[in-house]
N, C-alpha and C positions, 0 to 999 in steps of 0.2 A: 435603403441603405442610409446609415447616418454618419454621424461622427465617431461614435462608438466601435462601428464595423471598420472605419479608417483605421483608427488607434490599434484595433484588435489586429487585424492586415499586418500592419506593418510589424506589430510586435511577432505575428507569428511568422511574417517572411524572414525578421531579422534571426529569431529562433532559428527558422532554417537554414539560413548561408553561416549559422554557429559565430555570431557577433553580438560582441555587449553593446548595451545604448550608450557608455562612454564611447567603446571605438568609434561604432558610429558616427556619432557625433561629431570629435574629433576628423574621421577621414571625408566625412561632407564638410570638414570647415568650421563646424559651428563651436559655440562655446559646449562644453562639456557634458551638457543636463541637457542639449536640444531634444533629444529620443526622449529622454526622460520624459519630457515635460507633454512633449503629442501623446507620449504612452500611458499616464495620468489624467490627463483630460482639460492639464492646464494650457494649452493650444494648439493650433493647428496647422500644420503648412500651406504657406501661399501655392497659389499654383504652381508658381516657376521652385521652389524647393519640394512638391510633388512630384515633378518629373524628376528632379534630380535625385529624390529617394527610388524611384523607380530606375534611373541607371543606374543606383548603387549597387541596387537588389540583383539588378541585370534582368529586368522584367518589364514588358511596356505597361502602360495604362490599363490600355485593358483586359491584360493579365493580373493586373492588383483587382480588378475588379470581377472578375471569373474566374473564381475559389473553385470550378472544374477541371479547368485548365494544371494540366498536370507535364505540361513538358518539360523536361531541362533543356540549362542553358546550352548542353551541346549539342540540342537537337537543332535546338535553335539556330547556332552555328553554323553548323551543316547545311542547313537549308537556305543561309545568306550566302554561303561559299558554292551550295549547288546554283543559283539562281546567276552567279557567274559564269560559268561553264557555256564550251562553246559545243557544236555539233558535234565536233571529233570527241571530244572530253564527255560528252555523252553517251556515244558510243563507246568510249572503256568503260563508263564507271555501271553504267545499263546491267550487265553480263553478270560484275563483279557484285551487284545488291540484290540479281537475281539467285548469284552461288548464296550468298549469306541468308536471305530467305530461307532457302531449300535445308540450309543448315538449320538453321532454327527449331524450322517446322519439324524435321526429322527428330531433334534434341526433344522435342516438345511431347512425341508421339513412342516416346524410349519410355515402358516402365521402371 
């Protein structure tokens, strides 16, 4: 990985969440050409404005950096809101991802 693969990252995550490098820009704060100018190759961000393009994105580290990684942000969600739950709340929600499963699979299995 280089610099190159940075500049590219970012231009294709900002493509994905459907944002210009002005907005951008402007909504991290910066002067108006900042995306601009990492997505040209005329610089690059410090660490600390790395991870802050990465909350922009809504994506950790090293999801900008494992181009496999295909989950959305709601899954991701979900799984900080499951990781709260208690014993009881496990027990409803258990039952209810087992029905949706089954739904799926069934959807899945329909010519």
């Amino acid at each position: 990985m280089n610099e190159q693969f940075v500049r590219n990252r970012i231009t294709e995550l900002r493509l994905k969440k459907d944002v210009s490098e002005y907005q951008m820009s402007l909504d991290l704060g910066k002067n108006k050409s900042y995306i601009q100018g990492i997505s040209s190759g005329r610089s690059m961000p410090s660490m600390k404005q790395f991870f802050e393009i990465c909350d922009y994105l809504e994506i950790t580290p090293l999801e900008f950096f494992d181009t496999e990684m295909a989950e959305p942000p709601q899954f991701r969600r979900a799984v900080e809101l499951l990781k709260e739950l208690n014993q009881e709340d496990w027990e409803a929600i258990i039952p209810l991802l087992m029905r949706l499963r089954k739904e799926i699979t069934q959807k899945q299995a329909e010519p």
